[in-house]
C-alpha positions in Angstrom: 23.2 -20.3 11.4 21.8 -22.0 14.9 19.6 -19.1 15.5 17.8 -18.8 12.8 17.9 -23.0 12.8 16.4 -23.4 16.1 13.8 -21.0 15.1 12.9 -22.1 12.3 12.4 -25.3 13.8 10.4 -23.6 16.1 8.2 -22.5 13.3 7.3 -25.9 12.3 6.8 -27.0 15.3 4.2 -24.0 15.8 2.5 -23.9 12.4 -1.1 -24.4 13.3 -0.9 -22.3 16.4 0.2 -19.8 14.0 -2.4 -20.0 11.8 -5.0 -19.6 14.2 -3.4 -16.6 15.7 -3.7 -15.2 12.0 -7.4 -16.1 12.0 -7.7 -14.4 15.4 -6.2 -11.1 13.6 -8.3 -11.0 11.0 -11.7 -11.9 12.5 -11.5 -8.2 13.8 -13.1 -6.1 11.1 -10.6 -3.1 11.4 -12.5 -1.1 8.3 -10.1 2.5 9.0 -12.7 4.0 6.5 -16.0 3.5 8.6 -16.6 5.7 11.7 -18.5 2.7 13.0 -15.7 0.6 12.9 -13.6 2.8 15.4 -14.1 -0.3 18.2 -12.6 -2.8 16.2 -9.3 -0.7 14.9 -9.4 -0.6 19.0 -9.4 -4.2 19.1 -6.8 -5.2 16.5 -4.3 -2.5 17.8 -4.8 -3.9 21.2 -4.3 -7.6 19.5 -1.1 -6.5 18.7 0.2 -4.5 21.7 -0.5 -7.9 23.3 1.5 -10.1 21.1 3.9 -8.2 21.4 4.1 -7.7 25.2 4.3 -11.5 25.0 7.2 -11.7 23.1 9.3 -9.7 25.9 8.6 -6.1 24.1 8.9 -3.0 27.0 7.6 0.7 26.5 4.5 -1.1 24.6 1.8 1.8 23.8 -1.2 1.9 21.9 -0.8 5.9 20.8 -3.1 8.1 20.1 -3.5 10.2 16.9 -5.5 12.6 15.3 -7.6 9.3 13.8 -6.6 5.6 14.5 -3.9 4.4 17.1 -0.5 3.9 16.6 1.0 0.9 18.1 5.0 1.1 19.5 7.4 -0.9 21.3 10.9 -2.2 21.5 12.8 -5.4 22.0 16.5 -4.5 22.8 17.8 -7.9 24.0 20.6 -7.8 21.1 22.4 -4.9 22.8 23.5 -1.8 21.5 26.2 -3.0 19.2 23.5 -4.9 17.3 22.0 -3.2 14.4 18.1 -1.5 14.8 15.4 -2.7 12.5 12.1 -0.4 12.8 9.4 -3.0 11.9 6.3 -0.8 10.3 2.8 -2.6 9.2 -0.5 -1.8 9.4 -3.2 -3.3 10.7 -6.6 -1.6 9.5 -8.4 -2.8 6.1 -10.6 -2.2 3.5 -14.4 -2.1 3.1 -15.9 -5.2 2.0 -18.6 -3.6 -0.9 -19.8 -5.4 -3.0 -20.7 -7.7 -0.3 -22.8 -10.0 -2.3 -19.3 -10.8 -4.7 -18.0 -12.7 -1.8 -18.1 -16.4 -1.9 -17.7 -16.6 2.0 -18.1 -13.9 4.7 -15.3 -11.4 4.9 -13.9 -11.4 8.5 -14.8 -15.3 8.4 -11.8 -16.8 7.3 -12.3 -19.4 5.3 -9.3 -22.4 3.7 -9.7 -23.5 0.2 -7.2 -25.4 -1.4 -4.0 -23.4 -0.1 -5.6 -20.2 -0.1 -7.3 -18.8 3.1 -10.0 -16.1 2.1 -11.3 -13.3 4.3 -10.6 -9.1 4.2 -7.0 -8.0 5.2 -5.8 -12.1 4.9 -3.0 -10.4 2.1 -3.4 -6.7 2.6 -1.7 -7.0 5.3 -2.5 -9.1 8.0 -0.6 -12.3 6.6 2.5 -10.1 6.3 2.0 -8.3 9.3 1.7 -11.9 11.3 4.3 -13.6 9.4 6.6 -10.6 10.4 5.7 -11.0 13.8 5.8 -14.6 14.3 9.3 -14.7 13.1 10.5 -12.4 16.1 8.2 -14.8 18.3 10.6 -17.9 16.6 13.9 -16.4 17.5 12.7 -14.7 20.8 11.4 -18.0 22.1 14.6 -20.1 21.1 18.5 -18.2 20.5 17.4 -14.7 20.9 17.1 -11.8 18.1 19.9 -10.5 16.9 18.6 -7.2 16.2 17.0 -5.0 18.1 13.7 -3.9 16.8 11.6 -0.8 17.4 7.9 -1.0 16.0 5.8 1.2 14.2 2.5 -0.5 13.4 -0.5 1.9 12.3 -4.4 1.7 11.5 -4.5 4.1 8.6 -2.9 2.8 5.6 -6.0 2.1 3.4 -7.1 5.9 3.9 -3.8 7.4 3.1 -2.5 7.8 6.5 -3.2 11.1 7.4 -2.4 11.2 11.3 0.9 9.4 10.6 3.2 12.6 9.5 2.7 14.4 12.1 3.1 11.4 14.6 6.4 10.7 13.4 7.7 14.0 13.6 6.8 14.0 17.3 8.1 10.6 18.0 11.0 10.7 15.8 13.9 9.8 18.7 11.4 6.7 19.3 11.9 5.6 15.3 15.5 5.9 14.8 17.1 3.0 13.2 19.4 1.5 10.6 16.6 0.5 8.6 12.9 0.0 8.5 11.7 -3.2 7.6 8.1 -2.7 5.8 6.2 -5.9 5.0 3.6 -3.9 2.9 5.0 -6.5 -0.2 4.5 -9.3 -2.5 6.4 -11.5 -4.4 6.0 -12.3 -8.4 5.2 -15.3 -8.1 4.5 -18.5 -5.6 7.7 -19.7 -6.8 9.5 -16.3 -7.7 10.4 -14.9 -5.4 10.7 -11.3 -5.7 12.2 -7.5 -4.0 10.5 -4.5 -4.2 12.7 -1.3 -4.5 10.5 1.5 -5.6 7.0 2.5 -4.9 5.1 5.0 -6.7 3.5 7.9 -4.9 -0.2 9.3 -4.4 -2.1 12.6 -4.8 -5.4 12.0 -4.4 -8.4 14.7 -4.7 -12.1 15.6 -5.1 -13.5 18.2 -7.5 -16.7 19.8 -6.8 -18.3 22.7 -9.2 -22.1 23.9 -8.4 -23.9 26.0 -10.9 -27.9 27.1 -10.1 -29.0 26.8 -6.2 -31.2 23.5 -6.7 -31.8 21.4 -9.9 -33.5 22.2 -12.4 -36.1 21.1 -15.2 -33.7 20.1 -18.2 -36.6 21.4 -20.4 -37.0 24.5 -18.9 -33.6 25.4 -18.0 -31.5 23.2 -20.0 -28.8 25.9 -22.9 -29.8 28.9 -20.6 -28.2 27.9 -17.7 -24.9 26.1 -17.6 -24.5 22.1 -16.6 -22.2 21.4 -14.3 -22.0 17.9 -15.1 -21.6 18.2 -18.6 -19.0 21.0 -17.5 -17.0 18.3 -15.5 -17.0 15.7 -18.0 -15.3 18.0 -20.2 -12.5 19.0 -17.8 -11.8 15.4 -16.9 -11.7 14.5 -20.5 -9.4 17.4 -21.1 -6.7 16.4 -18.3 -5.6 13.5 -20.5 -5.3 13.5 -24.1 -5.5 10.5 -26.5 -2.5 9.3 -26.2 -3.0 9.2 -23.0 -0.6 12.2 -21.7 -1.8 13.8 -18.6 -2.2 17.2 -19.6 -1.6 19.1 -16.4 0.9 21.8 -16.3 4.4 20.8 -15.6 3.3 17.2 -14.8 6.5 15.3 -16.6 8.9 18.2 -15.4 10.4 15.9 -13.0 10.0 12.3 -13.9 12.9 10.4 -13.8 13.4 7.7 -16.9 13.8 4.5 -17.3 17.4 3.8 -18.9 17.5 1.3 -22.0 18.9 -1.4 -19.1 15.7 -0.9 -16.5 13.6 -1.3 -19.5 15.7 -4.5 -20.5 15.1 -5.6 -17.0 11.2 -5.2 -17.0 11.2 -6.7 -20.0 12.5 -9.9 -19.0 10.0 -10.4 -16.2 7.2 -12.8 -17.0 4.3 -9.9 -17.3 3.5 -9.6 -20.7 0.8 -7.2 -21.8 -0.8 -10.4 -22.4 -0.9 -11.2 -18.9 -1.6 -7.4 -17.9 -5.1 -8.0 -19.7 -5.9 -11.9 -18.8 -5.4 -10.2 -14.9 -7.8 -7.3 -15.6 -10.0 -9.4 -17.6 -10.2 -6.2 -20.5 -11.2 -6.5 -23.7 -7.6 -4.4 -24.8 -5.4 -2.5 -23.2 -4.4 0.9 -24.2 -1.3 2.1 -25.6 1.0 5.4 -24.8 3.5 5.6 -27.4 6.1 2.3 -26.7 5.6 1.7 -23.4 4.5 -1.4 -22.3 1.8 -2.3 -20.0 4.2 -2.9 -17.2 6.0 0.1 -17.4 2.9 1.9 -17.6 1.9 0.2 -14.0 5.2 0.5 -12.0 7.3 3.4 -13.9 5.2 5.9 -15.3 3.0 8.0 -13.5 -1.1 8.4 -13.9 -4.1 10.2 -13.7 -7.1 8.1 -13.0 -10.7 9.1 -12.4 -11.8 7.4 -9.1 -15.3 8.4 -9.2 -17.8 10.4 -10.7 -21.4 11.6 -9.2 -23.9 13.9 -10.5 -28.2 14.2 -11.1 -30.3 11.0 -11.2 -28.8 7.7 -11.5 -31.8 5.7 -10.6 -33.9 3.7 -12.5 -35.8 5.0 -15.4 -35.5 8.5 -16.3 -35.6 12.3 -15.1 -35.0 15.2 -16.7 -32.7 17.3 -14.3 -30.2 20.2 -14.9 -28.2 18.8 -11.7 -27.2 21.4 -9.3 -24.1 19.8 -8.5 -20.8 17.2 -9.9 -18.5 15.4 -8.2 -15.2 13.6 -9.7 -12.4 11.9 -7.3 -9.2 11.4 -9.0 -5.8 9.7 -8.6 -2.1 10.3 -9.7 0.1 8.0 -9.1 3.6 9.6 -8.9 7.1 8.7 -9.6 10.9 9.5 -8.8 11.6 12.7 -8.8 7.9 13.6 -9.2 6.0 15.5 -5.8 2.8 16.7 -4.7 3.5 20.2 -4.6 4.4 20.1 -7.6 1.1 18.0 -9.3 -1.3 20.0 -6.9 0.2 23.2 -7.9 -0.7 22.0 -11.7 -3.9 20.8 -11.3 -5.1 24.1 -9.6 -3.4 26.0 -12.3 -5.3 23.6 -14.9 -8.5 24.3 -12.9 -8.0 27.9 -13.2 -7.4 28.2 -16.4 -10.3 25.8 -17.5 -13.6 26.1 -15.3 -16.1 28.7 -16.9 -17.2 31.5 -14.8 -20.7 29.5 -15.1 -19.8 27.6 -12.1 -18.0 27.6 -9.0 -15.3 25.1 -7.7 -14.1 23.6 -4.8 -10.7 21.0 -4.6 -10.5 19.2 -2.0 -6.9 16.7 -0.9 -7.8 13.7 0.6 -4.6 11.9 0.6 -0.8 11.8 -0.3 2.5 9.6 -0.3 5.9 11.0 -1.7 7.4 8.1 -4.3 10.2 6.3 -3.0 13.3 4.3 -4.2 15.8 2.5 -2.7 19.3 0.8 -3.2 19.8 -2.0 -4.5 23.0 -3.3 -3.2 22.6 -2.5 0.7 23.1 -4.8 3.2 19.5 -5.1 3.7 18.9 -6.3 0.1 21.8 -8.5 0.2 20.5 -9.6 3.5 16.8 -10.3 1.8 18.2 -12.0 -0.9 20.2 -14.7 0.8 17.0 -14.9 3.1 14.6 -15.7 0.3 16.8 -17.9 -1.8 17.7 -20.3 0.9 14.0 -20.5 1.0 13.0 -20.3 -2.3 16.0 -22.2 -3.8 16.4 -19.7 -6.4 17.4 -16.2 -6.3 14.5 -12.7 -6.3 14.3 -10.7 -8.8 14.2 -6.8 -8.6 10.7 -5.2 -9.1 8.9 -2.1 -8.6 5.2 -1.4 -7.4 2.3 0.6 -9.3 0.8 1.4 -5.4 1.6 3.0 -2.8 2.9 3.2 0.7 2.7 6.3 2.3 4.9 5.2 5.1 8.7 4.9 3.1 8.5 8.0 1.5 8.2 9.4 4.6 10.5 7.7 6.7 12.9 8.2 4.4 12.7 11.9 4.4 12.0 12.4 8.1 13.7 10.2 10.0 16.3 9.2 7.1 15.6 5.8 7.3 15.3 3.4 4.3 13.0 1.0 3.6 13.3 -2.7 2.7 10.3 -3.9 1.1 9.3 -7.7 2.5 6.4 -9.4 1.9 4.9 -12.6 0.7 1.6 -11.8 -0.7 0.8 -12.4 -4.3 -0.4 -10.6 -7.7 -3.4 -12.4 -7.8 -4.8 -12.2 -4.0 -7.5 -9.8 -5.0 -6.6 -6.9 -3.2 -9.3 -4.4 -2.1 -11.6 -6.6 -4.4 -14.3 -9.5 -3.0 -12.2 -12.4 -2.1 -9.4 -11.6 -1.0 -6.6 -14.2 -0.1 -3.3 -15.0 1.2 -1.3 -18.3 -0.3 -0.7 -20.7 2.9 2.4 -21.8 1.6 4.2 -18.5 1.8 2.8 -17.4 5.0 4.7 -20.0 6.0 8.0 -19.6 4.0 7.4 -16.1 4.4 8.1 -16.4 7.9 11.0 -18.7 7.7 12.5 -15.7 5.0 12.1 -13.3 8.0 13.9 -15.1 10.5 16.9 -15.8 7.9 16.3 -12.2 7.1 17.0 -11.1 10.6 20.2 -13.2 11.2 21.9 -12.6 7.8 21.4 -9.0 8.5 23.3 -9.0 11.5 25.8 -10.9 9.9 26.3 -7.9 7.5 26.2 -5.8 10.3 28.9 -6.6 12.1 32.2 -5.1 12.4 34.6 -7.4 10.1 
């Protein structure tokens, strides 16, 4: 393919500029969490909006929402009998606590060996840019042969919660054949992988409150009720021993795994072995025979995210606490929704707090479970893409996270989602040293540009 050959070339040629434009990127501490960071989600949206103007992209916006900015634009140079790719990524990160864990500073990016450290350089900056300089490659030399629409946000690490309603008021700006999501890894730095199915997210925060203020344990404590002792008890009951959640009509709707997916996982090389040796656990826990990867990618969860009541300093008080807090996760899976889990936790909740206390739930965050098909031309057009890079074909995976965004494409705008990305399963994600593997930065972007080409291949009339 010339196109993608020139472009390529191009690539090479381009390599440390490329690098450095990456290092630009993620020098901007883009936190989406922190209300003090609101100038520098400014800044990396406006980064972007720039590169992209530079590339020959018209209607370019930085958009407002209800939070962070959206960023759009379109290149339509490859007419319109050329397929439309909607390009999505984010461009916001996560905190850097605990600070002190990190061997260099966080938003100073820093090379060892083929790894380049800093927050956001896998999650997803390194996708985001390796995305983008493969539409600089082909723009620069042949031409695209898609046209591409972006949608490029600064929420992702809290959820997205402006996003939903900004794509149902944009939604004639995000039509497409297919969205093209680089919110991905691969196995392996030599296996290359596809992602077809992401688990979704309910995410909440329990608060009860018994007496006005706290209380002396002595004087107080077995006449008045303890609503941390109280909370403990209702998250211990929400899961039993086995590890089944125990919320009403949780399992209703989860779709299994056939004896040929679990053949499938099984063949991957994560062992529960390897499940522990990443987590650095002393044993893992066990839910009838289900292994640790189906656990993490096929089965849903309930996880306690937090907990916060009475004195935690150092030494000792004897305090009735006033107040308890627990924030929880469930990680969600086809055909499961959150309706459906929120509507079973408040009917847990109801049926469980004592009268001793009151309650408040509170939603922070959601993302519908997604999963796609296999043989479209957009995974056909992936896979030719990464084994000519690779020299080997991907293998089919799933993902234990998240990403709001496909769900919700998928259901309003009706646009699938091909999972691309070249980050790894050891790049410390949202933990102190986080990294991004040079070497598929670079091969990552030579994938997209093949990517791009054999999907207009596919896409044309035969």
């Amino acid at each position: 393919m010339p196109a993608a050959d020139a472009a390529i070339a191009y690539a090479h040629e381009n390599k440390d500029r490329f690098l450095e434009d990456l290092k630009s990127l993620i020098r901007i501490p883009s936190i989406s969490t922190l209300s003090e960071r609101k100038g520098d989600i400014r800044r990396a949206a406006g980064w972007i909006a720039e590169q992209l103007r530079s590339y020959g992209f018209h209607d370019v916006e930085i958009a407002p929402t209800a939070k962070h900015p959206v960023v759009l634009g379109e290149h339509t140079g490859a007419g319109p009998s050329a397929p439309t790719l909607l390009f999505y990524g984010h461009y916001d990160v996560q905190p850097v606590d605990p600070i002190d864990l990190w061997k260099s500073d966080p938003f100073e990016p820093e090379l060892r060996g083929d790894n380049l450290y800093a927050r956001g350089a896998s999650d997803m900056k390194a996708q985001l840019v390796a995305h983008m300089k493969a539409i600089e490659s082909l723009v620069r030399t042949n031409g695209l042969a898609v046209n591409i629409r972006c949608l490029i946000e600064g929420e992702e690490e809290i959820g997205s919660p402006s996003l939903e309603a900004f794509v149902l008021q944009n939604k004639s700006r995000l039509q497409a054949d297919l969205c093209l999501n680089g919110d991905s890894s691969i196995l392996g730095p030599e296996e290359p992988s596809i992602n077809f199915a992401l688990r979704g997210l309910a995410y909440f925060e329990l608060r009860l409150t018994g007496p006005a203020t706290d209380l002396h344990s002595g004087s107080f404590g077995g006449a008045i009720a303890n609503p941390a002792t109280i909370l403990c008890q209702l998250i211990a009951k929400m899961r039993d021993l086995e590890g089944r959640v125990q919320l009403p009509g949780f399992y209703d709707h989860v779709r299994k795994l056939s004896p040929a997916e679990r053949k499938e996982l099984a063949a991957l090389p994560m062992s529960d072995t390897w499940w522990r040796e990443q987590a650095g656990s002393p044993a893992l826990p066990t839910e009838g025979d289900t292994t640790a990867l189906e656990r993490a990618w096929c089965l849903p969860t309930f996880d306690v995210n937090g907990l916060l009541s009475g004195f935690t300093g150092e030494g000792s008080k004897t305090v009735l606490p006033s107040k308890a807090m627990a924030k929880f996760s469930t990680r969600l899976v086809p055909d499961q929704t959150v309706d459906q889990v929120r509507k079973g936790l408040e009917a847990f909740l109801k049926a469980n707090i004592p009268p001793t206390v009151t309650w408040e739930l509170i939603e922070h965050a959601s993302a519908r479970p997604a999963i796609v098909e296999r043989d479209s031309k957009a995974v056909r057009a992936a896979s030719r893409a990464l084994e000519a890079v690779w020299s080997r074909p991907p293998v089919f995976v799933r993902s234990g996270g998240s990403v709001a965004v496909v769900g919700m494409i998928q259901e309003l705008v009706g646009v699938d989602t091909l999972m691309l990305g070249y980050g790894l399963q050891d790049d410390n994600l949202h933990a102190p040293n986080e990294k991004q593997y040079l070497p598929n930065f670079y091969r990552g972007i030579e994938a997209t540009i093949r990517f791009f080409d054999e999907y207009a291949a596919l896409s044309r009339p035969t």
